[in-house]
PyMOL Python script that loads the backbone (N, CA, C, O; Angstrom):
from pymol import cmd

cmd.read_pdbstr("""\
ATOM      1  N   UNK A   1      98.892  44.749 113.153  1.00  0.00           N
ATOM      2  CA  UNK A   1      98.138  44.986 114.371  1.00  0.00           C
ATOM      3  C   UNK A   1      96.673  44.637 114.090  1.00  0.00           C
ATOM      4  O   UNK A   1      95.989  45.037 113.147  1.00  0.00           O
ATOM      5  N   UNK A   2      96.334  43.846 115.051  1.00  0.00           N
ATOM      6  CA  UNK A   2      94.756  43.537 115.208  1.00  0.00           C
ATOM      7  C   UNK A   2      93.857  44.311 115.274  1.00  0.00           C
ATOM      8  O   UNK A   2      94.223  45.369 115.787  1.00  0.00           O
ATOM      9  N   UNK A   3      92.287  44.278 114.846  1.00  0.00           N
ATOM     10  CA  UNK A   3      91.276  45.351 115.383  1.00  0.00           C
ATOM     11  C   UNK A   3      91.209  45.500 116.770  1.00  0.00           C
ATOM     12  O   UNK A   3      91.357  46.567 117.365  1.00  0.00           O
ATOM     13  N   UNK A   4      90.934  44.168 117.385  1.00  0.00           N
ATOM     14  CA  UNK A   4      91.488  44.686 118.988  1.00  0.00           C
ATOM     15  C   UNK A   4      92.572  45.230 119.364  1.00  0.00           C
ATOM     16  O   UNK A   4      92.343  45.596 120.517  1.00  0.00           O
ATOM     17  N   UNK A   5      93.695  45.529 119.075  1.00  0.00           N
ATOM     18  CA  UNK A   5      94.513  46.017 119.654  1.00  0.00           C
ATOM     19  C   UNK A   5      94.348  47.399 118.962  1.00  0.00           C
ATOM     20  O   UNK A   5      95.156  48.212 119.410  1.00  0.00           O
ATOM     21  N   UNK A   6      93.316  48.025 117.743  1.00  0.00           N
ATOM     22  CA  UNK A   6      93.849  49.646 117.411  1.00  0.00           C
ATOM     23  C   UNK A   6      92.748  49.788 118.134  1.00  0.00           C
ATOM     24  O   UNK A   6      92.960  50.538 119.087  1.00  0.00           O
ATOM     25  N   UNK A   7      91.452  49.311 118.079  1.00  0.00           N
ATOM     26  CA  UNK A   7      90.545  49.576 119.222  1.00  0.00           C
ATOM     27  C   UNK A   7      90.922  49.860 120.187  1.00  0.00           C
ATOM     28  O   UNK A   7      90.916  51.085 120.309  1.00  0.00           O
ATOM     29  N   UNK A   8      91.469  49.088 121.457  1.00  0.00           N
ATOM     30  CA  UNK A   8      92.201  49.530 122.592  1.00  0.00           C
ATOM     31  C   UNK A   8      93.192  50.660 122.419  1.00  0.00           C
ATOM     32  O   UNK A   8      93.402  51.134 123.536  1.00  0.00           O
ATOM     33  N   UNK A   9      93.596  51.026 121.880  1.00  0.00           N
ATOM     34  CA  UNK A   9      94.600  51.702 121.255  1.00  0.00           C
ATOM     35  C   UNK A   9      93.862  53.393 121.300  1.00  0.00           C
ATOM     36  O   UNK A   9      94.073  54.496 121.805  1.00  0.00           O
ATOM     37  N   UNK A  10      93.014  52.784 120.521  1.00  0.00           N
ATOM     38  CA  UNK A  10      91.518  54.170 120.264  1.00  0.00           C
ATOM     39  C   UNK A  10      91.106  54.613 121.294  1.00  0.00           C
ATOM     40  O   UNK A  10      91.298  55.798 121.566  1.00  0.00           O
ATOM     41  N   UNK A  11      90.536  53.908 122.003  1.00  0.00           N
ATOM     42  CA  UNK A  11      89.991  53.908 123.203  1.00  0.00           C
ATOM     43  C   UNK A  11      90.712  54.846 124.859  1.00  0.00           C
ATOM     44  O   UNK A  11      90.115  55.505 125.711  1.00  0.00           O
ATOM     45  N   UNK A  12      92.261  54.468 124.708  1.00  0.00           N
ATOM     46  CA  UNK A  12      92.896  54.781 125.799  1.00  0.00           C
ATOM     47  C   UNK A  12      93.619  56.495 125.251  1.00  0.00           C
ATOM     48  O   UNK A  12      94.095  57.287 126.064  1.00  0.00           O
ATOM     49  N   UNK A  13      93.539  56.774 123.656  1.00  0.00           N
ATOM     50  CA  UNK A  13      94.245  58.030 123.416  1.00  0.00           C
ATOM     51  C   UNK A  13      92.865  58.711 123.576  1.00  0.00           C
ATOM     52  O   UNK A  13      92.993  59.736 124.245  1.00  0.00           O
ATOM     53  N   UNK A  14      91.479  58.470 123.157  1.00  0.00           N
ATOM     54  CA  UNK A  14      90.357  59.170 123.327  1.00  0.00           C
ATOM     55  C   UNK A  14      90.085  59.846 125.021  1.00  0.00           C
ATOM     56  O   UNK A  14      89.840  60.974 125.449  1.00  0.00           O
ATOM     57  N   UNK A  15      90.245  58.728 125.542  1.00  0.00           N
ATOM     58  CA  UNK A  15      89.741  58.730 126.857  1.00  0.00           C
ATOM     59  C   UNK A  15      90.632  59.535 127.756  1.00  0.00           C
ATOM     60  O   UNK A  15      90.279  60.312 128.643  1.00  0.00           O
ATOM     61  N   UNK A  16      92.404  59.077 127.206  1.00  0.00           N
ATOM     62  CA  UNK A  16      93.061  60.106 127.759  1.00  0.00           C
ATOM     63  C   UNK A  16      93.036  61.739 127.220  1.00  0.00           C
ATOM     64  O   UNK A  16      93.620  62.536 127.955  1.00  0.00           O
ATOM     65  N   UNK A  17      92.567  62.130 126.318  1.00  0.00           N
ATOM     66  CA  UNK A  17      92.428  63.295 125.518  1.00  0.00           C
ATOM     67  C   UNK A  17      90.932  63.962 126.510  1.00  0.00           C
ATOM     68  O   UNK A  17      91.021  64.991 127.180  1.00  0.00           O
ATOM     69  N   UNK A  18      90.024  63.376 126.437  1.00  0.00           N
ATOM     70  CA  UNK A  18      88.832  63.954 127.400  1.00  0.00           C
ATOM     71  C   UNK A  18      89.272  64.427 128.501  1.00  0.00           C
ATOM     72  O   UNK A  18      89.210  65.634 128.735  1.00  0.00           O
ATOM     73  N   UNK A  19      90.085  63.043 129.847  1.00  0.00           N
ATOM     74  CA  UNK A  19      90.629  63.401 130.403  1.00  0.00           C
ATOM     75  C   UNK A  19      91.068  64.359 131.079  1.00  0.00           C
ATOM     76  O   UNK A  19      90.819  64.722 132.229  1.00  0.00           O
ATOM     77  N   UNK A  20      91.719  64.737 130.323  1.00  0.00           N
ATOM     78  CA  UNK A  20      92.952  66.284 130.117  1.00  0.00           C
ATOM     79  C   UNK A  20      92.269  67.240 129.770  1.00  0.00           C
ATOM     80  O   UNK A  20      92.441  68.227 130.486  1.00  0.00           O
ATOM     81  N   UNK A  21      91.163  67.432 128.511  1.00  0.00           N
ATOM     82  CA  UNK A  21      90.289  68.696 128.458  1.00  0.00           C
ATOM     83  C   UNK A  21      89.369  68.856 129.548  1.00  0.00           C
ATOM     84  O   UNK A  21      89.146  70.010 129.914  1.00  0.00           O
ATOM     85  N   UNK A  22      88.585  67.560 130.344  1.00  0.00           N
ATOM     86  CA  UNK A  22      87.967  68.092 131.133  1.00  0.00           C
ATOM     87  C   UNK A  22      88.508  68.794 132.360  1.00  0.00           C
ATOM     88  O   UNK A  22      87.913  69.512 133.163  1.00  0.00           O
ATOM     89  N   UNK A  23      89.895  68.385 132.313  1.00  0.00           N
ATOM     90  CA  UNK A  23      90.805  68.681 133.765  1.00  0.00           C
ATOM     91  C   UNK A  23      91.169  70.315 133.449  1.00  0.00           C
ATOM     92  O   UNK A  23      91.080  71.277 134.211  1.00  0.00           O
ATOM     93  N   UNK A  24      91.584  70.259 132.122  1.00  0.00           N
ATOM     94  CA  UNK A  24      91.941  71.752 132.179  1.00  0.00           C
ATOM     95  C   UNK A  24      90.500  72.805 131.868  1.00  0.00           C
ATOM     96  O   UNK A  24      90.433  73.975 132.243  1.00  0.00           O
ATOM     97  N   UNK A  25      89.832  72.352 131.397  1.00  0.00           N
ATOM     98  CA  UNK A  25      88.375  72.912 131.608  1.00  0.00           C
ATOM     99  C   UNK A  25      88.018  73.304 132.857  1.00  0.00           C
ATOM    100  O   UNK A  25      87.300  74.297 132.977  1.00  0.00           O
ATOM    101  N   UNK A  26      88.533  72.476 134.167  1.00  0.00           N
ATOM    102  CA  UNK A  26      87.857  72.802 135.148  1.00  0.00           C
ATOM    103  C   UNK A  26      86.442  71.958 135.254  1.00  0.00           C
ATOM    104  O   UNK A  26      85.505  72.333 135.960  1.00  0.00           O
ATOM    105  N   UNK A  27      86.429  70.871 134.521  1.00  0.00           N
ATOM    106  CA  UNK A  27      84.842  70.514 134.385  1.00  0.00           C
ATOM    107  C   UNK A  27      84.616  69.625 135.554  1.00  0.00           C
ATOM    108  O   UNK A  27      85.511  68.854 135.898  1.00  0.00           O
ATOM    109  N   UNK A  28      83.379  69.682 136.247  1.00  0.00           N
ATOM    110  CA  UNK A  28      83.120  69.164 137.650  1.00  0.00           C
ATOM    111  C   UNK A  28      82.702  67.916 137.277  1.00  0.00           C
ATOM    112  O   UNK A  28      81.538  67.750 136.911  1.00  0.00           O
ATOM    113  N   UNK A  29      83.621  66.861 137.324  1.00  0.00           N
ATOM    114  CA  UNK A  29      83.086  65.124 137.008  1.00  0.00           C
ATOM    115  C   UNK A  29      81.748  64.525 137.450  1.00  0.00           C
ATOM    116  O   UNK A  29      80.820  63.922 136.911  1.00  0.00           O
ATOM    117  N   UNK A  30      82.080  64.978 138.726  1.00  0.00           N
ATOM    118  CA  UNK A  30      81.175  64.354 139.593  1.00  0.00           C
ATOM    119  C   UNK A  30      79.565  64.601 139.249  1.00  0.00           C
ATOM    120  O   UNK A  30      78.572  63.892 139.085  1.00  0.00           O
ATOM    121  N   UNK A  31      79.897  66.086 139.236  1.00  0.00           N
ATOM    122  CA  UNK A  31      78.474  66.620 138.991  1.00  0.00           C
ATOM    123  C   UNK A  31      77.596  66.268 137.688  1.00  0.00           C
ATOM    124  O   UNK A  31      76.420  65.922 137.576  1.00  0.00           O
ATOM    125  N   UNK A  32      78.602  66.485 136.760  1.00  0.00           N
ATOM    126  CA  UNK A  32      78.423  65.931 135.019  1.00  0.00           C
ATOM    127  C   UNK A  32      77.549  64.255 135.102  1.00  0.00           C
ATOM    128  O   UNK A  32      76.534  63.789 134.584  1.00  0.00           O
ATOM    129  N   UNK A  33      78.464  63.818 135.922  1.00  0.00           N
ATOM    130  CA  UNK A  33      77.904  62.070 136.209  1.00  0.00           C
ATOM    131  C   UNK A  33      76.999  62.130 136.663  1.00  0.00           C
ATOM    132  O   UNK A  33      76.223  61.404 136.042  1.00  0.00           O
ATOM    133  N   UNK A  34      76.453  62.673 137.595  1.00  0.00           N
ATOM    134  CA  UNK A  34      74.884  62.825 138.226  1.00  0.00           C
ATOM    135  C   UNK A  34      73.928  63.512 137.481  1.00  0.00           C
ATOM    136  O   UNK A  34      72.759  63.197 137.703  1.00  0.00           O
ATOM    137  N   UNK A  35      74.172  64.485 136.546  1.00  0.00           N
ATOM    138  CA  UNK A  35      72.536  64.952 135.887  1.00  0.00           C
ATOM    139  C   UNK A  35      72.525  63.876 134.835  1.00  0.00           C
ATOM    140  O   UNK A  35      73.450  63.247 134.322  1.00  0.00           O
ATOM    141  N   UNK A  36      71.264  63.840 134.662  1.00  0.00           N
ATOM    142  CA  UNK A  36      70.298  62.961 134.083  1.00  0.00           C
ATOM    143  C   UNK A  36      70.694  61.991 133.904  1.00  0.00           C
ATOM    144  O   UNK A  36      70.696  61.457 132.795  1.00  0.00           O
ATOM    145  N   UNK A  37      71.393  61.203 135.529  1.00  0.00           N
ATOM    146  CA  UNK A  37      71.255  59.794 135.529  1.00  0.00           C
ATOM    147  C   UNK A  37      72.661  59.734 134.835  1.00  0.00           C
ATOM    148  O   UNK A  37      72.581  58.749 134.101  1.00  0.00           O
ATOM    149  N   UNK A  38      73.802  60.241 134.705  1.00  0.00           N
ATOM    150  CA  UNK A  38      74.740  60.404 134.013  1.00  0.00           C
ATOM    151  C   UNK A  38      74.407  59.978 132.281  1.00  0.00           C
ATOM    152  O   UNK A  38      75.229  59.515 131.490  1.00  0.00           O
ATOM    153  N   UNK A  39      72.884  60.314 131.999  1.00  0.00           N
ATOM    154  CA  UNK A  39      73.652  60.612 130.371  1.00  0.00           C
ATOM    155  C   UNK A  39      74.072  61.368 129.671  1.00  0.00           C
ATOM    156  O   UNK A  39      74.725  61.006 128.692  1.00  0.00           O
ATOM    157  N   UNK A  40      73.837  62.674 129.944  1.00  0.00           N
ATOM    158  CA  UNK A  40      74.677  63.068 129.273  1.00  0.00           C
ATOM    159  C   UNK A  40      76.392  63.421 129.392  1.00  0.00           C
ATOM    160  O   UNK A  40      76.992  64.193 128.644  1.00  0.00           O
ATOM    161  N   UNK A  41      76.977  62.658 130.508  1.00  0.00           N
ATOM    162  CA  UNK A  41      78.031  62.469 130.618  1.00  0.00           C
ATOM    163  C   UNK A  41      78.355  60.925 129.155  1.00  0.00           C
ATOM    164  O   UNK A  41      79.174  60.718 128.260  1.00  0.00           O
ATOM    165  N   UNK A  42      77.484  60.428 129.562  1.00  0.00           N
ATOM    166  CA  UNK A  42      77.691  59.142 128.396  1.00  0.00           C
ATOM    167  C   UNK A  42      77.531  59.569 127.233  1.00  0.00           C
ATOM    168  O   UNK A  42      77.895  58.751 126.388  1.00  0.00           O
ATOM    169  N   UNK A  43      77.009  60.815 126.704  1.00  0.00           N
ATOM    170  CA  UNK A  43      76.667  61.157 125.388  1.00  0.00           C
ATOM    171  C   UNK A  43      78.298  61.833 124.762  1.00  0.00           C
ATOM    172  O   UNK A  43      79.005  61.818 123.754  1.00  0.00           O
ATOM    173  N   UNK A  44      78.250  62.437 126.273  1.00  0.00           N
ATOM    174  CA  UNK A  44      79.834  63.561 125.985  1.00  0.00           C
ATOM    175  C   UNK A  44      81.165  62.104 125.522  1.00  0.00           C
ATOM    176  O   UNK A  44      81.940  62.185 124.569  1.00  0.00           O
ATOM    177  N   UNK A  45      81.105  61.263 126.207  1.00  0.00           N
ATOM    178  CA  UNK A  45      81.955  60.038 125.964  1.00  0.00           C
ATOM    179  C   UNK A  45      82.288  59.635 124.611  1.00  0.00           C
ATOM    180  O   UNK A  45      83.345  59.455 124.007  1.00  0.00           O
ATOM    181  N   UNK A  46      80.748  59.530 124.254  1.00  0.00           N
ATOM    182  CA  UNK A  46      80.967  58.212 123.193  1.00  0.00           C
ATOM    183  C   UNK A  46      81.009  59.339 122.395  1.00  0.00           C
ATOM    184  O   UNK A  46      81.691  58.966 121.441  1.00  0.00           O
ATOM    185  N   UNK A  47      80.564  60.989 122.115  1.00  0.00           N
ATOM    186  CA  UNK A  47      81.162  61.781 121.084  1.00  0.00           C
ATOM    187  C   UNK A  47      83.149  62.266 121.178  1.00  0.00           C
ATOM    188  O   UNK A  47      83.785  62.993 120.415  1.00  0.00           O
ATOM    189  N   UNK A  48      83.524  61.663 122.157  1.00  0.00           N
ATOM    190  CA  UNK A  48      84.665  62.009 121.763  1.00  0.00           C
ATOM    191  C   UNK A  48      85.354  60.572 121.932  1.00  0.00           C
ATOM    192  O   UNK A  48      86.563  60.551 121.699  1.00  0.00           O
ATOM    193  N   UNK A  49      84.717  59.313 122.322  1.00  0.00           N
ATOM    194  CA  UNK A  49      85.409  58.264 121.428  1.00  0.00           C
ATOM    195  C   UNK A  49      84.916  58.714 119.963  1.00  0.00           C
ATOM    196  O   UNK A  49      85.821  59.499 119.680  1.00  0.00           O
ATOM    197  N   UNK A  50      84.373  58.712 119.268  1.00  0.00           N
ATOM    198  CA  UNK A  50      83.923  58.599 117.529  1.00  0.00           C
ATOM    199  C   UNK A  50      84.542  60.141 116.867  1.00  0.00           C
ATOM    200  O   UNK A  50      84.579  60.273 115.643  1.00  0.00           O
ATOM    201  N   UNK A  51      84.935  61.079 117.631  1.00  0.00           N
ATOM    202  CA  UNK A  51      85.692  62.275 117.455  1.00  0.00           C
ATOM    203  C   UNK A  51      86.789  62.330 116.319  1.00  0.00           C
ATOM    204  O   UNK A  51      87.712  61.522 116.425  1.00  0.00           O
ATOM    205  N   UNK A  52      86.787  63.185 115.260  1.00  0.00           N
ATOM    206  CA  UNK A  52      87.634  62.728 114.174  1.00  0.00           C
ATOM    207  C   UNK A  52      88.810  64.011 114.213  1.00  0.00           C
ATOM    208  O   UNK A  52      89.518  64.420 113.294  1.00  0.00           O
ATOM    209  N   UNK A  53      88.737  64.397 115.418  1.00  0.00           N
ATOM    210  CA  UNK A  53      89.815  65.990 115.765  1.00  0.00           C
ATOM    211  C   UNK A  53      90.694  65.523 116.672  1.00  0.00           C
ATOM    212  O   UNK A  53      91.223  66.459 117.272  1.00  0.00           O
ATOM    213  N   UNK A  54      91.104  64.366 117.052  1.00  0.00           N
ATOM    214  CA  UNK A  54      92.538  63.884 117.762  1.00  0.00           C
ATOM    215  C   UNK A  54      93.455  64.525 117.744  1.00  0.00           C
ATOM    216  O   UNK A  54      94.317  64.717 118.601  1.00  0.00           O
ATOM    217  N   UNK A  55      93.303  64.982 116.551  1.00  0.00           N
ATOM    218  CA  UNK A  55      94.966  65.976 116.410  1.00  0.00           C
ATOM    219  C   UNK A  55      95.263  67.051 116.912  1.00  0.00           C
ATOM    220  O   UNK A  55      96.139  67.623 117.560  1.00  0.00           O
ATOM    221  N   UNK A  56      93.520  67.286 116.064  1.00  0.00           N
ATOM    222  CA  UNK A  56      93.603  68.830 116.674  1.00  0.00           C
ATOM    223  C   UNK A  56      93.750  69.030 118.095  1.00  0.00           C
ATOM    224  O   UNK A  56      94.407  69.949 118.584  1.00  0.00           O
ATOM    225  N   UNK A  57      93.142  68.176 118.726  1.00  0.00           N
ATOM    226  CA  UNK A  57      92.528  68.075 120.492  1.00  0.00           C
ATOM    227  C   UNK A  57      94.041  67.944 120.846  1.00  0.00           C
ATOM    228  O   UNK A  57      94.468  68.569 121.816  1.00  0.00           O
ATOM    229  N   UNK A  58      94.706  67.314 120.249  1.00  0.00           N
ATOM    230  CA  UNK A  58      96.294  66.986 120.946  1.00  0.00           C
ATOM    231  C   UNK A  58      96.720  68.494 120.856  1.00  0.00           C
ATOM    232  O   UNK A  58      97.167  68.961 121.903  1.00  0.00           O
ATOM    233  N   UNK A  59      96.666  69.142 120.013  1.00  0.00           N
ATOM    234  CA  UNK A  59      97.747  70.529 119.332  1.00  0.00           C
ATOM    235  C   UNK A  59      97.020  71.168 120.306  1.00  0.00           C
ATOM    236  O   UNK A  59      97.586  70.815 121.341  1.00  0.00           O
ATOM    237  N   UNK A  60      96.181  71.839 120.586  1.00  0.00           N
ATOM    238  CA  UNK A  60      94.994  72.446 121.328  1.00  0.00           C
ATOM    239  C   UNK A  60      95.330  72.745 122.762  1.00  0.00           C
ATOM    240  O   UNK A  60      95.406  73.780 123.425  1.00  0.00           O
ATOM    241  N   UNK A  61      95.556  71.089 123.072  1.00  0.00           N
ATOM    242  CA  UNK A  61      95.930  71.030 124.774  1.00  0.00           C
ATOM    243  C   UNK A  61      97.105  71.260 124.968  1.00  0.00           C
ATOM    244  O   UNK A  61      97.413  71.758 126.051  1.00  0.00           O
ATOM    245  N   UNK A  62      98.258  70.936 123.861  1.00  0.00           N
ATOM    246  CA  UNK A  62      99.661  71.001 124.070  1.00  0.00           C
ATOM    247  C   UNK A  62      99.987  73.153 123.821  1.00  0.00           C
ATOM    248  O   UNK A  62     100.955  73.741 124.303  1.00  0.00           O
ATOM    249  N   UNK A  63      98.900  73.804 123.005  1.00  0.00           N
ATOM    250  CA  UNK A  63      98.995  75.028 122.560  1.00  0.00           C
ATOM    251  C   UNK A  63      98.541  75.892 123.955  1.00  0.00           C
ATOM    252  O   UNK A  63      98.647  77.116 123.877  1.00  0.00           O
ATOM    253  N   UNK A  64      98.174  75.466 124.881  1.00  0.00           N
ATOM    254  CA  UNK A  64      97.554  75.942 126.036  1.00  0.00           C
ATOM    255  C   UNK A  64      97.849  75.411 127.374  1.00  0.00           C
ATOM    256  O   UNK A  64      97.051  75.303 128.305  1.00  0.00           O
ATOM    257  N   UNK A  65      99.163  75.073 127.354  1.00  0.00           N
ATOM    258  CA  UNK A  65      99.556  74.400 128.135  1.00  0.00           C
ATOM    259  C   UNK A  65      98.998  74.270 129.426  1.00  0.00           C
ATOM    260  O   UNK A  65      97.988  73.574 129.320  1.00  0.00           O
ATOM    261  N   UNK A  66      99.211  74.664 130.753  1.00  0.00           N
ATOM    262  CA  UNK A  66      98.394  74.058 132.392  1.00  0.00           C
ATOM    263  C   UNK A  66      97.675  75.203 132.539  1.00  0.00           C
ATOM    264  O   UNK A  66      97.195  75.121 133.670  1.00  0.00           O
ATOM    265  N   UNK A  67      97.391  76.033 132.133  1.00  0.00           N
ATOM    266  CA  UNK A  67      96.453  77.727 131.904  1.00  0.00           C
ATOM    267  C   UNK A  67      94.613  77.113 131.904  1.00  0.00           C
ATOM    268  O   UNK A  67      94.247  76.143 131.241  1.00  0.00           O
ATOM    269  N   UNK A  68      94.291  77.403 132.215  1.00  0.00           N
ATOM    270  CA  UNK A  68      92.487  77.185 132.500  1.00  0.00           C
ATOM    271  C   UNK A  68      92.079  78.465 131.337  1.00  0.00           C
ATOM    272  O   UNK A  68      92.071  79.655 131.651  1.00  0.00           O
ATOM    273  N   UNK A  69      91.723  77.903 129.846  1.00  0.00           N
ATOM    274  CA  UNK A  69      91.275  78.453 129.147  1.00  0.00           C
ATOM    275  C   UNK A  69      89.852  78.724 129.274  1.00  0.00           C
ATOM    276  O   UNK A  69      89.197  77.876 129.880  1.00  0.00           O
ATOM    277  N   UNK A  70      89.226  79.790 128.799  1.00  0.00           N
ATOM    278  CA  UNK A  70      87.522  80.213 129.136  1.00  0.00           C
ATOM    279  C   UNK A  70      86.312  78.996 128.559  1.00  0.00           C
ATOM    280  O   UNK A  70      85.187  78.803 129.020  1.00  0.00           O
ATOM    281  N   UNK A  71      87.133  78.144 127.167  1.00  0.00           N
ATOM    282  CA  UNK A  71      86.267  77.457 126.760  1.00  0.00           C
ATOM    283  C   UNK A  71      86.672  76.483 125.979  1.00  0.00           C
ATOM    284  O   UNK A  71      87.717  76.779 125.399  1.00  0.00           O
ATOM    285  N   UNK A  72      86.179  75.225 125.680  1.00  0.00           N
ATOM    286  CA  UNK A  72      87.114  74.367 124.206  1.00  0.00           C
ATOM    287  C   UNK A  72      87.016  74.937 123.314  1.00  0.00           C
ATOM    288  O   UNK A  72      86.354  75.950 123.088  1.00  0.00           O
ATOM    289  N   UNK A  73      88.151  73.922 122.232  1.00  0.00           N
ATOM    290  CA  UNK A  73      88.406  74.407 121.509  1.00  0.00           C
ATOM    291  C   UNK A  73      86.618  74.277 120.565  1.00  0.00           C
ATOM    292  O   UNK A  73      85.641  73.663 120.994  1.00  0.00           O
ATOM    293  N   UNK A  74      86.717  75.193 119.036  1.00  0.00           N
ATOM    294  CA  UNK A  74      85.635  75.775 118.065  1.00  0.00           C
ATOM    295  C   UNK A  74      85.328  73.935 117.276  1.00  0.00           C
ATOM    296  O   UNK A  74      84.390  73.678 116.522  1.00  0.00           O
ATOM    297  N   UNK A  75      86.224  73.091 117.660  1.00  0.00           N
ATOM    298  CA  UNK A  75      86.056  72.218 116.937  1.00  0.00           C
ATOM    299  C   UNK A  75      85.738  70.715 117.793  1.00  0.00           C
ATOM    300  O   UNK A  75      85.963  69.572 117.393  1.00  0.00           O
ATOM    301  N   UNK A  76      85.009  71.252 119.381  1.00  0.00           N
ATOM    302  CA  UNK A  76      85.193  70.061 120.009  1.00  0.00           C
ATOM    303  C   UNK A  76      83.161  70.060 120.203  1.00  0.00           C
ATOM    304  O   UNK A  76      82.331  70.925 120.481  1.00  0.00           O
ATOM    305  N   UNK A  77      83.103  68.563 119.863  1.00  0.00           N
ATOM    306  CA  UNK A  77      81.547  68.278 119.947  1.00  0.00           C
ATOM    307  C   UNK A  77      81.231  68.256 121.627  1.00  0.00           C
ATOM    308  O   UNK A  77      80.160  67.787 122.012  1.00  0.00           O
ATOM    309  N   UNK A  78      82.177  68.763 122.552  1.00  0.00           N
ATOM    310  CA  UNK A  78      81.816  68.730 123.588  1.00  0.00           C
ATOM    311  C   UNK A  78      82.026  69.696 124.321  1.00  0.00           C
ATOM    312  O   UNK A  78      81.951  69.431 125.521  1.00  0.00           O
ATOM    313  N   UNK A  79      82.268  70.753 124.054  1.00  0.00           N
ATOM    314  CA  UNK A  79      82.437  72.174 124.241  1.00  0.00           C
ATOM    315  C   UNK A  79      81.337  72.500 124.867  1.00  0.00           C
ATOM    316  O   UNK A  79      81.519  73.014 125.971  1.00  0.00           O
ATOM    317  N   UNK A  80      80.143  72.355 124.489  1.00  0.00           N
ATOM    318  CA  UNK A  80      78.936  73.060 124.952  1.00  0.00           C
ATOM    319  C   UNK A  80      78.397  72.480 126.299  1.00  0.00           C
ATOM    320  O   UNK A  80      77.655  73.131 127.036  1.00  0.00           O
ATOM    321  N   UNK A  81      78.961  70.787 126.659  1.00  0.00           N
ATOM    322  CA  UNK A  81      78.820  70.042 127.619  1.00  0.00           C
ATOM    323  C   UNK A  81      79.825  70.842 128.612  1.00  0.00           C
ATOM    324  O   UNK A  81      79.473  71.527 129.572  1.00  0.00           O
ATOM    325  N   UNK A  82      81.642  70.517 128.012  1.00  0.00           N
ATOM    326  CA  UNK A  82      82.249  71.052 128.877  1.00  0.00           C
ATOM    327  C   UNK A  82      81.818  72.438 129.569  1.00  0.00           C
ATOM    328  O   UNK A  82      81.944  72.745 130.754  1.00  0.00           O
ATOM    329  N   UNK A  83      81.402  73.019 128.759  1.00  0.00           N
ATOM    330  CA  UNK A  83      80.624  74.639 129.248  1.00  0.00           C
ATOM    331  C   UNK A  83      80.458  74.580 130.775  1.00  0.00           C
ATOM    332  O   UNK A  83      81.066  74.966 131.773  1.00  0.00           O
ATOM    333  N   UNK A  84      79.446  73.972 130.497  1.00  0.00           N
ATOM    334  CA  UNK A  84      78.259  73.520 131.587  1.00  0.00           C
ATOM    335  C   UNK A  84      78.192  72.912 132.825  1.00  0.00           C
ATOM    336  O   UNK A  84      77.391  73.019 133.754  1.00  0.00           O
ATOM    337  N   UNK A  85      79.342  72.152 132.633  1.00  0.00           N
ATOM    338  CA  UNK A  85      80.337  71.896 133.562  1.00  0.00           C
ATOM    339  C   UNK A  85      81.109  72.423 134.256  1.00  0.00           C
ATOM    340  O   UNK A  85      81.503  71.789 135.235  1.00  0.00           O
ATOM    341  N   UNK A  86      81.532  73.550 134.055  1.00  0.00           N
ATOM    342  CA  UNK A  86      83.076  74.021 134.077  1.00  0.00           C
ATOM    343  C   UNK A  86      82.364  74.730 135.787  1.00  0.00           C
ATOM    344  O   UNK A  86      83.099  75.359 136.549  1.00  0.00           O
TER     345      UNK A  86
END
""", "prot")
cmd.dss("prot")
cmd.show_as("cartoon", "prot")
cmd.util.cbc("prot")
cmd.orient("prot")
């Protein structure tokens, strides 16, 4: 397999993993995208493309199944975003 193809690869399990935490977070998209010009929606992004807890983030969401937990998980660099959001 090519770098482009684990890239893409990277890209679509990251993005679907945010996804899903922000959904079960409750996190308001819209709103996230509008403060400051949406960066720090872009900051929250590109820390969970470069995110080295995939696994965990998988076990996490699958351990908590459709339930609206109070907060992410202790090991997500975007926890404090999702917060803020929610």
């Amino acid at each position: 397999m090519g770098i482009v193809e684990r890239v893409g690869m990277r890209l679509e399990r990251q993005s679907h993993l945010m996804s899903v935490m922000m959904e079960r977070l409750g996190v308001d998209q819209e709103r996230a995208g509008q403060e400051q010009l949406g960066l720090g929606l872009a900051r929250a992004v590109r820390s969970c493309m470069f995110c080295h807890h995939s696994a965990e983030c998988e076990e996490w969401l699958s351990a908590h199944g459709e339930r609206q937990p109070e907060a992410g998980p202790e090991f997500c660099g975007n926890r404090r975003f999702f917060g803020a959001h929610s």
